[in-house]
The first five atom37 places (N, CA, C, CB, O) and aatype in JSON, in Angstrom:
{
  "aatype": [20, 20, 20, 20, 20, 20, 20, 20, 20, 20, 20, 20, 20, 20, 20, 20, 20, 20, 20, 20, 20, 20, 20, 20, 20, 20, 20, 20, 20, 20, 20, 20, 20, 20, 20, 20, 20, 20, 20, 20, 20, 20, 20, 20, 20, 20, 20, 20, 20, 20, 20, 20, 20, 20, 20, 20, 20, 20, 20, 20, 20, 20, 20, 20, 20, 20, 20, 20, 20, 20, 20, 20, 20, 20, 20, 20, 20, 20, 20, 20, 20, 20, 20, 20, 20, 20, 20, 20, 20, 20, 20, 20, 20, 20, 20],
  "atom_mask": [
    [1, 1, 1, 1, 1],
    [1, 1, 1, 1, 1],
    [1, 1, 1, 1, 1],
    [1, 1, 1, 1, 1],
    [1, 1, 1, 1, 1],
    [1, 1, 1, 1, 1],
    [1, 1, 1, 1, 1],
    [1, 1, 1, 1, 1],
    [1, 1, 1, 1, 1],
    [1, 1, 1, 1, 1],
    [1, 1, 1, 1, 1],
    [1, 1, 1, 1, 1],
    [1, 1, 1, 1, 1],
    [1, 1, 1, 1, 1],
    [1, 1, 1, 1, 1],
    [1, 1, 1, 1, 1],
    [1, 1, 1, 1, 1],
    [1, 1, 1, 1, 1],
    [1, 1, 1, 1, 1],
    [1, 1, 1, 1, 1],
    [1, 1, 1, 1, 1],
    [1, 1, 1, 1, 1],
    [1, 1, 1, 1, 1],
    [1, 1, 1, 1, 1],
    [1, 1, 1, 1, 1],
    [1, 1, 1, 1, 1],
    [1, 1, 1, 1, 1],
    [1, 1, 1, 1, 1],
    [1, 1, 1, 1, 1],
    [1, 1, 1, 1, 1],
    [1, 1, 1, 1, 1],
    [1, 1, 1, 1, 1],
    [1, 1, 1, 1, 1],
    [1, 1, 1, 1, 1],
    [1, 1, 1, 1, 1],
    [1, 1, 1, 1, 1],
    [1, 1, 1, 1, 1],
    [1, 1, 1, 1, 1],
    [1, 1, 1, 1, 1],
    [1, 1, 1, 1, 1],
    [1, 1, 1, 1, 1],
    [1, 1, 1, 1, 1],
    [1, 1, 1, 1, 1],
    [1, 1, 1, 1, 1],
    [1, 1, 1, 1, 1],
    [1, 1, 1, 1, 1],
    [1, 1, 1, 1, 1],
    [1, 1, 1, 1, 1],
    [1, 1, 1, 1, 1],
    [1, 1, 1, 1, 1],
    [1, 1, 1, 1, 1],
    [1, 1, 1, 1, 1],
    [1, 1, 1, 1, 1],
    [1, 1, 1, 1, 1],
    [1, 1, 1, 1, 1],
    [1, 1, 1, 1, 1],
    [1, 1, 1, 1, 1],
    [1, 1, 1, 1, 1],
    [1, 1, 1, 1, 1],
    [1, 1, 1, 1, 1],
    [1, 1, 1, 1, 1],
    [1, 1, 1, 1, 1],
    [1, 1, 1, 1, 1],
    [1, 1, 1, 1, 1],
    [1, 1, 1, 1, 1],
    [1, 1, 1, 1, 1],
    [1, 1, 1, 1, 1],
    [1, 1, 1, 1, 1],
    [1, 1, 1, 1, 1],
    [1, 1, 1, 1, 1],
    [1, 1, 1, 1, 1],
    [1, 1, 1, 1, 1],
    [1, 1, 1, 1, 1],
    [1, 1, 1, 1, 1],
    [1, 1, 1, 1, 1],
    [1, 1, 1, 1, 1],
    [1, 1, 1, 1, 1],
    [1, 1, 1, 1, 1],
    [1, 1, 1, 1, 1],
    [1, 1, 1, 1, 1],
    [1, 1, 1, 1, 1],
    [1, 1, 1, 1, 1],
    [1, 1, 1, 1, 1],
    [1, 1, 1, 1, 1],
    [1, 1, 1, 1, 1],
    [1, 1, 1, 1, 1],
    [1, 1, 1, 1, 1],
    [1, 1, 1, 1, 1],
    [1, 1, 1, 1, 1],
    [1, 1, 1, 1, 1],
    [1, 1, 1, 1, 1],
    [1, 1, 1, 1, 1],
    [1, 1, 1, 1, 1],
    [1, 1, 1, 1, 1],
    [1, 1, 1, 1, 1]
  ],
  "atom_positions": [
    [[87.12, 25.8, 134.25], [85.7, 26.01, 134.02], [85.21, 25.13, 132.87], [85.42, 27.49, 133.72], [83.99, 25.05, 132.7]],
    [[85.88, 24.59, 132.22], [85.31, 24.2, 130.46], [85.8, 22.93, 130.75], [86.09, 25.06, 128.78], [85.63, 22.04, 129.93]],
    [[86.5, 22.67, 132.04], [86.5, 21.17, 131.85], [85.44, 20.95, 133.09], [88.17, 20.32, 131.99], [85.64, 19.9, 133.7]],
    [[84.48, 21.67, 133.52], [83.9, 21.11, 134.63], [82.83, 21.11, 133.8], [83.88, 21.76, 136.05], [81.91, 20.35, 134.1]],
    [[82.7, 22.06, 132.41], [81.37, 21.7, 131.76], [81.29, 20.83, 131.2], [80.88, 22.37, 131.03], [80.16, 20.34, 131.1]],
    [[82.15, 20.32, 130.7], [82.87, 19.26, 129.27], [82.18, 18.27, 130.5], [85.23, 19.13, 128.62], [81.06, 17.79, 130.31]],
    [[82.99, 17.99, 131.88], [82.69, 16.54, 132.79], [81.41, 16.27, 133.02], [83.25, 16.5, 134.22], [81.13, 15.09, 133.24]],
    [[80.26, 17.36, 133.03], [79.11, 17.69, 133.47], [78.23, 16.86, 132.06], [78.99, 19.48, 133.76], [77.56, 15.83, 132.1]],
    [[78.45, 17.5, 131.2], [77.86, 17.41, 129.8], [77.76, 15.8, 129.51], [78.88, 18.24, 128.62], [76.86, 15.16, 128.98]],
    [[79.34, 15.3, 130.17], [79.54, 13.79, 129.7], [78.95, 12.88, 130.49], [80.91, 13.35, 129.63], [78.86, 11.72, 130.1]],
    [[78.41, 13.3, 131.85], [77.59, 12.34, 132.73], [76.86, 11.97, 132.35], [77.13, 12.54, 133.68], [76.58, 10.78, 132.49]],
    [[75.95, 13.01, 131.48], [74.23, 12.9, 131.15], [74.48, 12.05, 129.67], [73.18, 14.85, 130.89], [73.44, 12.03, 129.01]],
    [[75.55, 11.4, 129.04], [75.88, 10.62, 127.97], [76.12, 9.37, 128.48], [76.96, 11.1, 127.23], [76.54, 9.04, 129.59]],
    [[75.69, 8.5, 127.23], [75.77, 6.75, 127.06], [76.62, 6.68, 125.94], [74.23, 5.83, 126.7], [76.39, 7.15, 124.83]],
    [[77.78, 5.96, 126.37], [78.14, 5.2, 124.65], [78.18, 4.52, 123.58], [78.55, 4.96, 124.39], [78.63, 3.38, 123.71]],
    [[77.88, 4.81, 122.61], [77.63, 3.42, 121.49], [78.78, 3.7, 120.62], [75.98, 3.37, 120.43], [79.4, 4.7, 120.27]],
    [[78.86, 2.23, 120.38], [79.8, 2.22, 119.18], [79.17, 1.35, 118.26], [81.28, 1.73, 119.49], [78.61, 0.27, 118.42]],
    [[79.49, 2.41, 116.73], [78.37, 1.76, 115.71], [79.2, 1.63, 114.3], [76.83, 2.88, 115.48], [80.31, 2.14, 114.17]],
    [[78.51, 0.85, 113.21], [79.57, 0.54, 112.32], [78.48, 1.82, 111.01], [79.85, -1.7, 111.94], [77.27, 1.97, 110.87]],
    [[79.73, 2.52, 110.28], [78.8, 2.99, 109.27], [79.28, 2.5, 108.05], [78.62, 4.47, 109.22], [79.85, 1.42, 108.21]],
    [[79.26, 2.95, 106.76], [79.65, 2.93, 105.34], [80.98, 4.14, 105.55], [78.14, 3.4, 104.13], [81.07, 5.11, 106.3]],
    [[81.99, 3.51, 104.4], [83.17, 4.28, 104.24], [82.71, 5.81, 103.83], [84.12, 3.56, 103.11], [83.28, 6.8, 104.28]],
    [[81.65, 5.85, 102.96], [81.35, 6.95, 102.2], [80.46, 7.91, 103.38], [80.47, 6.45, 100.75], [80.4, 9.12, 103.15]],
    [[79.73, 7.35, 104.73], [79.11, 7.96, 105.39], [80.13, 8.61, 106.62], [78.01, 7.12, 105.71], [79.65, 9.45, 107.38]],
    [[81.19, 8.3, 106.74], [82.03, 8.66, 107.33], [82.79, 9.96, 106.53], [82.7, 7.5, 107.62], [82.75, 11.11, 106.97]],
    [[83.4, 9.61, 105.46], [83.8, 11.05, 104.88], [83.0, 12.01, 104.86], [84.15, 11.07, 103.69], [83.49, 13.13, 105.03]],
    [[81.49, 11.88, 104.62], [80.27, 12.79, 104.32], [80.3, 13.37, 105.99], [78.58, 11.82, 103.67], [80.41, 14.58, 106.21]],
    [[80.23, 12.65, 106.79], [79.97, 12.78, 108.21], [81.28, 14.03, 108.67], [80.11, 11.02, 109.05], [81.16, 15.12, 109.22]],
    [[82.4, 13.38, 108.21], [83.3, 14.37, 108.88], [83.69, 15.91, 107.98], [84.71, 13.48, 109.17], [84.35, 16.88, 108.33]],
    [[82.98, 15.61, 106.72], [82.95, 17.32, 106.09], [82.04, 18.1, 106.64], [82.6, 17.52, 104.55], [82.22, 19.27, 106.99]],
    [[80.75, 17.28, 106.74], [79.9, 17.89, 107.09], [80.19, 18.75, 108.52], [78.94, 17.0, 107.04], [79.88, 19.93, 108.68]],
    [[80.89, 17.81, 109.61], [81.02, 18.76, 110.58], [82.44, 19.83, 110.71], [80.86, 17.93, 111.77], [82.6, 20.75, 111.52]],
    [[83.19, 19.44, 109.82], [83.95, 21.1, 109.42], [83.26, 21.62, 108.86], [85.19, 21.36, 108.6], [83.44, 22.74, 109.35]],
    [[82.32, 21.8, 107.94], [81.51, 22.63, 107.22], [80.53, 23.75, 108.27], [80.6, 21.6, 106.28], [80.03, 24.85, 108.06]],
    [[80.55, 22.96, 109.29], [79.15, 23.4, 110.49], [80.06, 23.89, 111.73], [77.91, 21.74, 111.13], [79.54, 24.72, 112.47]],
    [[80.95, 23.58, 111.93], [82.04, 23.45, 112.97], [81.52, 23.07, 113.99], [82.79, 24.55, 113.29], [81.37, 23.85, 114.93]],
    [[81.06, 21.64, 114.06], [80.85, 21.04, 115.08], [81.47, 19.65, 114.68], [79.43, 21.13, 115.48], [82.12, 19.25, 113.7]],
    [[80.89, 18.93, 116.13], [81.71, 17.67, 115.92], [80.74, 16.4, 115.45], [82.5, 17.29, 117.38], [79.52, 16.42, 115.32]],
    [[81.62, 15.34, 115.24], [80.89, 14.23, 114.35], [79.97, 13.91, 115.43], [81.84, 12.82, 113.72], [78.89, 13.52, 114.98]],
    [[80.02, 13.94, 116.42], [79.39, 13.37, 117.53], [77.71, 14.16, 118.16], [80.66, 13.49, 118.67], [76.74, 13.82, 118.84]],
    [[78.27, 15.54, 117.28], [76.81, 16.53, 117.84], [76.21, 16.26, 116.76], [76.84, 18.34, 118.16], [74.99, 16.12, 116.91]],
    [[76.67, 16.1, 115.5], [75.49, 15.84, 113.99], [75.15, 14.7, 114.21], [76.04, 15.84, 112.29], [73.96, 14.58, 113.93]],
    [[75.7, 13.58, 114.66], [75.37, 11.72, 115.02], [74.19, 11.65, 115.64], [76.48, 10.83, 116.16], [73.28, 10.89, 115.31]],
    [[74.15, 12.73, 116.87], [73.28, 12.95, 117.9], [71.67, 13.62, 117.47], [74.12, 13.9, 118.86], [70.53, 13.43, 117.88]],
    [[72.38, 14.63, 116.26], [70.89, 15.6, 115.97], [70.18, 14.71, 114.91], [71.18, 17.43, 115.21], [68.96, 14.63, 114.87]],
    [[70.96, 14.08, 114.09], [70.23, 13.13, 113.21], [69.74, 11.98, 113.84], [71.0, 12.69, 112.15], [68.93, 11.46, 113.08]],
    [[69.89, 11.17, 115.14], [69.41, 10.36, 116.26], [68.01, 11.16, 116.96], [70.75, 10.19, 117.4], [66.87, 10.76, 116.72]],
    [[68.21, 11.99, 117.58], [66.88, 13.11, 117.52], [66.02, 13.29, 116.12], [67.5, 14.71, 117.81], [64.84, 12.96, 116.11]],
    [[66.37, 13.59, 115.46], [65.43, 13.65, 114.07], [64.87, 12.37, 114.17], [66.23, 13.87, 112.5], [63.64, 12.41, 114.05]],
    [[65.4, 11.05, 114.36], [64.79, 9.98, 113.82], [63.65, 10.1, 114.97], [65.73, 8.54, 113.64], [62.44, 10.15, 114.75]],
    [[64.29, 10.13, 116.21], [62.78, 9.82, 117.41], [62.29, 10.88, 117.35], [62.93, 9.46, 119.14], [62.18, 11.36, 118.48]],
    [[61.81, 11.68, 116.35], [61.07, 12.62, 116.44], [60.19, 13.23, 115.39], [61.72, 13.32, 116.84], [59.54, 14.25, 115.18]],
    [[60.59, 11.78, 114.72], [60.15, 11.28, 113.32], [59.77, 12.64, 112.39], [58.73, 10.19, 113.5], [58.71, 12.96, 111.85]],
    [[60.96, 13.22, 112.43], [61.59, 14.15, 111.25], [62.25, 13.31, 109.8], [62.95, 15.04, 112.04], [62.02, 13.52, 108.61]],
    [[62.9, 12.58, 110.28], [63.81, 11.51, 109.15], [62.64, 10.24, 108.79], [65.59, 10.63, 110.1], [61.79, 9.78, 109.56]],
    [[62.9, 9.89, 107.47], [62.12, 9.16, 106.48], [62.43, 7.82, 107.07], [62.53, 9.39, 104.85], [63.64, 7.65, 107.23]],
    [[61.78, 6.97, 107.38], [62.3, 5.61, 108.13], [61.53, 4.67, 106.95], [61.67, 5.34, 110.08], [60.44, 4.82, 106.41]],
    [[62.77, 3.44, 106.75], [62.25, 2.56, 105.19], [60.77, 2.3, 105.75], [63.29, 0.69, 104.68], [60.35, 2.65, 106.85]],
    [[60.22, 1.74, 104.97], [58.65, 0.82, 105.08], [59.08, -0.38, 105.0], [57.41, 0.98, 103.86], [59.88, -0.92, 104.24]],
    [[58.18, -0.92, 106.28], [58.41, -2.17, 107.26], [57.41, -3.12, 106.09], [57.7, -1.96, 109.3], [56.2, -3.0, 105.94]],
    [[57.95, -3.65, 105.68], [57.6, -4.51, 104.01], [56.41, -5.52, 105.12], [59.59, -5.83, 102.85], [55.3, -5.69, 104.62]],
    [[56.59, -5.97, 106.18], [56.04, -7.01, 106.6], [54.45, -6.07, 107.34], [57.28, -7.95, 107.69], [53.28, -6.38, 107.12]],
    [[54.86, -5.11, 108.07], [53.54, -4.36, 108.41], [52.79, -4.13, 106.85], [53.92, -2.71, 109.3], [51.56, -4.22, 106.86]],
    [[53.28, -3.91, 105.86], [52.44, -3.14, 104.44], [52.22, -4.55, 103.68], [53.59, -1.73, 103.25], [51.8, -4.44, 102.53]],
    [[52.48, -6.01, 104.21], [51.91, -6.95, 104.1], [50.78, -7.33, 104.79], [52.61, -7.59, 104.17], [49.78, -7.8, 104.25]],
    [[50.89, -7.18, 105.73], [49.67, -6.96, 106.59], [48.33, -6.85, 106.29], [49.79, -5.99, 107.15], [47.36, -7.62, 106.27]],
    [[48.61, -5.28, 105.96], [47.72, -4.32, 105.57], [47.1, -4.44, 104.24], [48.32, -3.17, 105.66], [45.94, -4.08, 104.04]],
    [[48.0, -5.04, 103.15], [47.3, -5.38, 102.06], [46.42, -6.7, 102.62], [48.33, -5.64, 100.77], [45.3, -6.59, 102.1]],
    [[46.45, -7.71, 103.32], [45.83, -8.4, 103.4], [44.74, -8.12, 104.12], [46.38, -9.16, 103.59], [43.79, -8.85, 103.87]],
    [[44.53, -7.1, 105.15], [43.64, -6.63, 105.97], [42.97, -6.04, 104.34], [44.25, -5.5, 107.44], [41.93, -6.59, 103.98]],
    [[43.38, -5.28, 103.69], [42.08, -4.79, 102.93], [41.26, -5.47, 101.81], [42.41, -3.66, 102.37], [40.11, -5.15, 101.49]],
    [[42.03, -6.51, 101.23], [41.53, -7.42, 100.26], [40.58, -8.24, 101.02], [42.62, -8.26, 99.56], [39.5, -8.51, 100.5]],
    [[40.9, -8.75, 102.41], [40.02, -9.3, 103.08], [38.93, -8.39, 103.24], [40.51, -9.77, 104.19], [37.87, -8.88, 102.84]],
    [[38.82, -7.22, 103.7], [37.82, -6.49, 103.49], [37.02, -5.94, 102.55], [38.02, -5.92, 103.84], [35.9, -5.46, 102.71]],
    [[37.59, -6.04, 101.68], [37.48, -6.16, 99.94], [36.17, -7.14, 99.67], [39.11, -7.02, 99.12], [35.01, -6.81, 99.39]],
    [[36.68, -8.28, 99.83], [36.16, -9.51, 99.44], [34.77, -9.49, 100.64], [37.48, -10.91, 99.57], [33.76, -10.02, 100.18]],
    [[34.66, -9.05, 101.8], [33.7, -8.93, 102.61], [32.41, -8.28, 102.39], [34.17, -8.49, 103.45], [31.22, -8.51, 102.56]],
    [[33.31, -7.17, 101.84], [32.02, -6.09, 101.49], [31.51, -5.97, 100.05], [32.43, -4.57, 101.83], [30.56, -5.26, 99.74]],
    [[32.26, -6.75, 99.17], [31.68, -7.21, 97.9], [30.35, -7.9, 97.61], [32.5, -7.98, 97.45], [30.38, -9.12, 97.78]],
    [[28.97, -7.28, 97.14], [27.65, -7.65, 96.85], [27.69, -8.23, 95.68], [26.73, -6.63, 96.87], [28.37, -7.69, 94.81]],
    [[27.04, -9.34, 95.41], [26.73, -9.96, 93.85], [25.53, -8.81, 93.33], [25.97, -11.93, 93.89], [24.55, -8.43, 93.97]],
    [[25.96, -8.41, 91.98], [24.87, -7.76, 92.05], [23.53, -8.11, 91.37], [25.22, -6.71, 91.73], [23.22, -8.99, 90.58]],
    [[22.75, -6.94, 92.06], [20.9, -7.42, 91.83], [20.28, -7.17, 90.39], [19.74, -6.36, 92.91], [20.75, -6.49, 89.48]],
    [[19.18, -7.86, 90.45], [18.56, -7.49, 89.24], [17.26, -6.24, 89.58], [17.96, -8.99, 88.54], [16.81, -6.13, 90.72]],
    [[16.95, -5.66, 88.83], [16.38, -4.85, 88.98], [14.83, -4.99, 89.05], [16.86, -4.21, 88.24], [14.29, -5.64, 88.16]],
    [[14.11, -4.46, 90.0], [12.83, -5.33, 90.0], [11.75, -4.18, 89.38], [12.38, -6.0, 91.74], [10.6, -4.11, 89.83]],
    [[12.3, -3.14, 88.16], [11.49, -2.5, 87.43], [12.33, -2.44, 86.07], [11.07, -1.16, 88.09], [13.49, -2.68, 85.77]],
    [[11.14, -1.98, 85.36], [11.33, -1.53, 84.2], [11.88, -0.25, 83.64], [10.41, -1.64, 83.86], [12.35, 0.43, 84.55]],
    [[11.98, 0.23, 82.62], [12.17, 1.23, 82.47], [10.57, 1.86, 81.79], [13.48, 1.25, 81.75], [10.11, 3.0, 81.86]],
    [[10.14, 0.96, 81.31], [8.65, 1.76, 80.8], [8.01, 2.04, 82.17], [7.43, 0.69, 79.71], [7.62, 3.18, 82.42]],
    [[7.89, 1.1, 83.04], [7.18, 1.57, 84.53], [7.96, 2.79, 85.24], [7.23, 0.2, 85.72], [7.83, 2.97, 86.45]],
    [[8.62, 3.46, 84.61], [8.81, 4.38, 85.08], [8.24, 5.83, 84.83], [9.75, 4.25, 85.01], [8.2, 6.86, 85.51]],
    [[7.67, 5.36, 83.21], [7.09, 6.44, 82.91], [5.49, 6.25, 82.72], [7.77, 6.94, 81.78], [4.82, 6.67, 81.77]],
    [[5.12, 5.64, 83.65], [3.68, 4.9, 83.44], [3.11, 5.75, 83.74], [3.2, 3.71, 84.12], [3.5, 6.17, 84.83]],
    [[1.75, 6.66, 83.06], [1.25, 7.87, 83.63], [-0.22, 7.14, 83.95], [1.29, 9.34, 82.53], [-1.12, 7.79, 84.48]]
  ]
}
């Protein structure tokens, strides 16, 4: 029975093989004795977190280049020289 689920379970899977950090590997495999699961179901839920934009993803330096330039340009667009005033201050109280 548990190997027809195990065979079942593994159809609906793709494999990757990926390189991590020495230190993310020890962290990786306490973590799943700690949880008693396997490295492969935490790999998976933190892969879900990312497309589901739960997890913090760096800032794309080149989009937030962009964008500073989109607003300085807009900046500089909507910038008025400014006016002179075409009253006084005594004409204001002119009775």
């Amino acid at each position: 029975m548990y190997v027809a689920m195990y065979t079942r379970a593994m159809a609906n899977m793709v494999r990757k093989q990926v390189y991590i950090e020495r230190h993310q590997d020890r962290s990786l495999r306490a973590r799943a004795r700690l949880e008693g699961v396997t490295e492969s179901q935490l790999i998976r839920q933190g892969v879900d977190r990312v497309l589901e934009g739960d997890a913090q993803l760096p800032p794309d330096d080149a989009l937030w280049a962009a964008e500073r330039q989109f607003i300085e340009a807009r900046r500089k667009r909507l910038q008025v020289a400014p006016r002179r005033r075409r009253w006084t201050r005594d004409e204001l109280y002119d009775e």
